[in-house]
N, C-alpha and C positions, 0 to 999 in steps of 0.2 A: 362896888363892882366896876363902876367906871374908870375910877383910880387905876384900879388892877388891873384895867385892860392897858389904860396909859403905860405904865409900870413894866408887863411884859412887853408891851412893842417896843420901849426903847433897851431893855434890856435882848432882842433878837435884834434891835439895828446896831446897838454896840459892837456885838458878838459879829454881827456881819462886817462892819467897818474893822474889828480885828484885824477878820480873817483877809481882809484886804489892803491888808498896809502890806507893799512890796518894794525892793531895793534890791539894790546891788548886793549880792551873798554870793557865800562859797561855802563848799559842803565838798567832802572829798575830793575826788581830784576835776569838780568842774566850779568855775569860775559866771556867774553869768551877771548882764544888768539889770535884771527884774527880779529872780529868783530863782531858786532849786529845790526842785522835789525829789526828795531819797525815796527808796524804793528798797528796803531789806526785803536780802535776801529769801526767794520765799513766797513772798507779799505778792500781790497782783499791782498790776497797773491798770489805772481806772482811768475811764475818757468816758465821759457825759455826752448825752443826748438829749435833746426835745424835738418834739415833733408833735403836730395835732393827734389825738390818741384818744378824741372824744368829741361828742357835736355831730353836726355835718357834713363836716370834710374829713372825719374819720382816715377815711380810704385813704385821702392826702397824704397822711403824718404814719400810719401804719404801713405803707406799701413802703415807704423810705425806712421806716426802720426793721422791714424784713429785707430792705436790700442791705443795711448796714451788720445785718448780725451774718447777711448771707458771706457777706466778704469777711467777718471773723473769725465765721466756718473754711473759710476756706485757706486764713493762715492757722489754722489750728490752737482758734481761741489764745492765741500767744501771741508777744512782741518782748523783742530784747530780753529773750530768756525768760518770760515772766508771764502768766497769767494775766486774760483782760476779764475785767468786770464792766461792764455794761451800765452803767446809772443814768435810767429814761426818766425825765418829768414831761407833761402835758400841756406845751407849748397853746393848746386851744387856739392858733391860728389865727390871734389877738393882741393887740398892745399887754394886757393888763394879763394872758395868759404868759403871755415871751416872759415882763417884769418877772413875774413870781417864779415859773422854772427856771430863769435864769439866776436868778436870787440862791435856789436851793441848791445849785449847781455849784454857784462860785465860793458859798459857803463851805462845800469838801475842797480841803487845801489838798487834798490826796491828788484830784481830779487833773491832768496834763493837760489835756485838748477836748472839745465837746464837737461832736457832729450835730449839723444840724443848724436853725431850725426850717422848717419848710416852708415857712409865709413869711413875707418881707415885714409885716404886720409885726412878728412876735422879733422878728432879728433887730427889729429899730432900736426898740430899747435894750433887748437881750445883750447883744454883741457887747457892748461899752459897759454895760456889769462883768460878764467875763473878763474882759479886757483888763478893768480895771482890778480885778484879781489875777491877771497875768495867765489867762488860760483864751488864747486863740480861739477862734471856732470856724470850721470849715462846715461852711453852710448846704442844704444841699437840695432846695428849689428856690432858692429867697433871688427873686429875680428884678426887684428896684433898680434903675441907677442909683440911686442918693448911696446906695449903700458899697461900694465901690469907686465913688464920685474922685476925683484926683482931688476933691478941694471938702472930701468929709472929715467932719470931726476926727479928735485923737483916738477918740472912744474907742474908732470904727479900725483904726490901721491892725489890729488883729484879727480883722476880719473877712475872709476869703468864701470863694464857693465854686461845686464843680458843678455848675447849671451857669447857662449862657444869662448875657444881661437883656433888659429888655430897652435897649437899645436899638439891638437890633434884632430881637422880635416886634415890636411894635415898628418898625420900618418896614419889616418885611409883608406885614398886616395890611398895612397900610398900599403897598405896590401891589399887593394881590388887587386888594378893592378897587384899584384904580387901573392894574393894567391886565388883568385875567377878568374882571366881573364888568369892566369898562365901567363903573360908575363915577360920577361925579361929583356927587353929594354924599353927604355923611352922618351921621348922627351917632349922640355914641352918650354912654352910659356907667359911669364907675361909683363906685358903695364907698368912697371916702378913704379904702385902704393904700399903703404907699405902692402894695403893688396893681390893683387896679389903675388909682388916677394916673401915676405914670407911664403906665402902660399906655394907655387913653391920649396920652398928652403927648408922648412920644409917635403915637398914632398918628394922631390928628395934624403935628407939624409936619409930616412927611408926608401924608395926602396935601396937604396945601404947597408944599412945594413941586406935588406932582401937576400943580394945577387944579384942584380939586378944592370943593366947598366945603365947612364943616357948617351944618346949618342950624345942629342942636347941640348941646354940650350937657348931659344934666348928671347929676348926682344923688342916688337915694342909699342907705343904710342899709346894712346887711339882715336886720332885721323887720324889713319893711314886706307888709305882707301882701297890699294893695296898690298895686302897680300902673292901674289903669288911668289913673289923673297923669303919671308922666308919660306915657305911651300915645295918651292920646293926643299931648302937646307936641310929642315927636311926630304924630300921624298930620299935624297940619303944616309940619315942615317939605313931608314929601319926601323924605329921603331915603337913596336908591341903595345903603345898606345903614344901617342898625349895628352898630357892633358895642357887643357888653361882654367886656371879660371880668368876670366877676366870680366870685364862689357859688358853693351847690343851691344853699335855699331861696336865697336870691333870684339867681338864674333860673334857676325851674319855674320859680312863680314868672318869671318876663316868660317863658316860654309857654308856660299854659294861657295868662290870658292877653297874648300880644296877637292870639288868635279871635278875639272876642272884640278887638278895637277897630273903629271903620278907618278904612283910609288908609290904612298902613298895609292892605294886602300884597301891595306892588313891593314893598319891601325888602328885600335879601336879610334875612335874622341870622346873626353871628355870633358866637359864645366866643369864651376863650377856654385855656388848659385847661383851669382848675376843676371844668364842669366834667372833664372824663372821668367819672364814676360812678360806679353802680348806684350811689346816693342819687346821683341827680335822675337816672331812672325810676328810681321808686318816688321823689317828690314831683317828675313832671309825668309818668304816667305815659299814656297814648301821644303825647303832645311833642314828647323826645324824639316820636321816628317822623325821622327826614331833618332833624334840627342841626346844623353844622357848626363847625367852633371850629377855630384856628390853636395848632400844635406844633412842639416838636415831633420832630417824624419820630415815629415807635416803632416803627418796621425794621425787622431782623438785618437790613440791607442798610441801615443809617446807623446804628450801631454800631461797636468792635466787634471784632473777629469770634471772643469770647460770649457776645450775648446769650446767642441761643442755650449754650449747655447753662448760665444763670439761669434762666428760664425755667429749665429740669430740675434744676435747686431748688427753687421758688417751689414749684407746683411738689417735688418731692417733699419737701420740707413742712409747708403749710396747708395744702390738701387741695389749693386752687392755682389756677392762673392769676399773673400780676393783677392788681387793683387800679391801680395810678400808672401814671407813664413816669416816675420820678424812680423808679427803684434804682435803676441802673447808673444815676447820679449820685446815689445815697450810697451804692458799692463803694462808686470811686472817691465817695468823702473819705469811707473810713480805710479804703484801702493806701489812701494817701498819708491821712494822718498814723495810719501804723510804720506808713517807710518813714515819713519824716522822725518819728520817735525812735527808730530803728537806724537814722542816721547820726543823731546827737548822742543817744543813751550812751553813759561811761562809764566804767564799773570800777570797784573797787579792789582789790586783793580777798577782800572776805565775800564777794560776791553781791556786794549793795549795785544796784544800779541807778544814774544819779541825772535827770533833768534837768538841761537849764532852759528857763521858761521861755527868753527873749530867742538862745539861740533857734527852740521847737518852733517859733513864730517863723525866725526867718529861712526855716530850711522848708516849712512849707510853702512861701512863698515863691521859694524858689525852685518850685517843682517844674520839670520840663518832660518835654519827650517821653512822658508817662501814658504805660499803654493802659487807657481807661475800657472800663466795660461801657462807657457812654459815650466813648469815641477819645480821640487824644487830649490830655492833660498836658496844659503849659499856659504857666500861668503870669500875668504881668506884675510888677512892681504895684497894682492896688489891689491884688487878691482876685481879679478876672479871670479864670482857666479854663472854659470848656467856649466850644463854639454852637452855630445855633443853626440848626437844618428844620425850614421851615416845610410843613403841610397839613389841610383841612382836612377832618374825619367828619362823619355823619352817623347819628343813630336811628339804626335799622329794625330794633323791637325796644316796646318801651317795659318789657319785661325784664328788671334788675337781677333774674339769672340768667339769662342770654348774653349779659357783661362779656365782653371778651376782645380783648387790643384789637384791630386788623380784622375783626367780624362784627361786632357792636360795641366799639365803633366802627368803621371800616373808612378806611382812609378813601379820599376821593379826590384829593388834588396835595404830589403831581402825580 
């Protein structure tokens, strides 16, 4: 039995290494350095997705891929003459979930461009499997530097996103707490992931350069249930906010019993994005209202021109209001990667239409002056394209149907 299991794994890793030997081809009348995807006439053209689709950040990975089908709807399920098929795996918001949907993705040589995925967690490893099967991926909350870095791996130069870096979200975090809350002290809290600790770390260097102390620095596990030993080591530092951007089950738990720790009442408690979901309302209960977290701005007014009528799509389409504040990124992945595809695609006399892989890569990079539903697309030579409008929201019932952008949570600064 053991044998067999040996036996079929490397018979699917052969099969994957196949489908990933890439070069210089030509196929019709296009020419490219990576490769070329035909497309008979007819045929659909497929672009892959992952996004968390499962767990506790559910909301996460599903609000972005009803903003990517929204903007499919709205080119009419087509691009370059051709039908799109949709191929979603379950990124889980994880190293070890990105590996494996990224795996089952780059294994379809069909597959042009993948949208996605939404935690910088699942993109670390995901991106450089695509990659290395010659299929880009326009990311669409995976907000790390590393992963944008001017000095990352090869893996990664296929790799863009239309959500700002947290560069400068965590600088902007950081001036609120120092120059809107006047504090001067700090403590702060991330679960090991690439985009919490960075987040954290890009935080923390820009409060000390505001002049400001970091007094605790700690790190627990996204599955840690018992919070109170690190809480309480923060409560004897004294610090004048507490900031943990971290995911849902995590956060809720800091949030129910950082109520129960002495010491730390004088406190300011600070979430980040990931917690705006109806999830983190039902696992923190009563405890959610009055809890604040640093955001992009969600308000109709920090958005493109186009938001609101997405918004009617949304709620027409799927029977609610947005989940996450990521949708409106997740439009502009795929509305990007359908121009970019609709820029290279070349056809033939019989109606083939024919991708080359390297040129798809660099025509999305080279997107500019693109009117995004998440504000303007233009993007730099390492896959950077969106900017970052920063402000805090607070929840007001810790009732998980009260969920609702702009009401629960309701924005409170600026």
């Amino acid at each position: 039995m053991k044998l067999t299991k040996i036996l079929l794994a490397a018979v699917a890793a052969s099969s994957l290494m196949a489908s990933q030997v890439i070069g210089a081809e030509t196929k019709g009348p296009v020419t490219d350095e990576i490769g070329v995807v035909m497309v008979p006439k007819g045929a659909p053209i497929f672009i892959g997705g992952y996004w968390t689709i499962s767990g506790p950040d559910t909301a996460l990975g599903l609000d972005q891929q009803r903003g990517a089908e929204i903007a499919l709807d709205d080119a009419g399920g087509m691009v370059a003459g051709h039908s799109v098929r949709l191929v979603v795996e379950d990124s889980q918001c994880n190293a070890e979930g990105g590996q494996t949907a990224a795996t089952k993705l780059a294994s379809n040589s069909n597959i042009v461009v993948v949208v996605g995925p939404d935690c910088s967690s699942a993109g670390t490893p995901g991106g450089p499997i695509l990659w290395k099967a010659g299929i880009p991926s326009v990311a669409t909350s995976t907000t790390a530097p590393s992963l944008t870095a001017a000095d990352r791996k090869p893996g990664l130069h296929g790799y863009m996103r239309t959500i700002y870096n947290d560069l400068a979200a965590g600088a902007a975090d950081a001036e609120y707490f120092h120059g809107q809350l006047k504090c001067t002290t700090m403590a702060t809290i991330h679960d090991g992931s690439p985009y919490a600790e960075q987040l954290v770390r890009v935080a923390e260097r820009r409060f000390t350069e505001l002049g400001g102390k970091v007094v605790a620095s700690e790190a627990i596990t996204p599955t840690d249930v018992d919070m109170k030993p690190v809480l309480t080591g923060i409560a004897t530092a004294k610090p004048c906010v507490l900031y943990f951007p971290i995911f849902v089950a995590a956060g809720a738990q800091i949030a129910r019993q950082v109520k129960e720790v002495k010491g730390i009442e004088g406190t300011k408690i600070i979430g980040g994005s990931a917690q705006m979901a109806p999830g983190f309302l039902e696992a923190a209960g009563d405890a959610a209202v009055g809890f604040q977290f640093t955001n992009p701005d969600a308000s109709d007014d920090a958005y493109g021109k186009r938001y609101p009528e997405m918004v009617k799509k949304y709620e027409a389409k799927y029977g609610e209001k947005p989940i996450q504040a990521f949708h409106a990124n997740a439009y502009d992945g795929m509305a990007v990667a359908l121009a970019g595809i609709e820029k290279v695609a070349q056809k033939d006399d019989d109606g083939n239409t024919y991708i080359g892989r390297k040129a798809l890569r660099d025509a999305l990079f080279a997107t500019k002056d693109f009117d995004g539903i998440g504000g303007p697309i233009n993007c730099n030579e390492h896959g950077d394209c969106a900017g970052f409008k920063f402000a805090v929201y607070e929840f007001t019932n810790g009732d998980p149907a009260t969920f609702e952008i702009g009401v629960n949570p309701k924005k409170i600064y600026p």
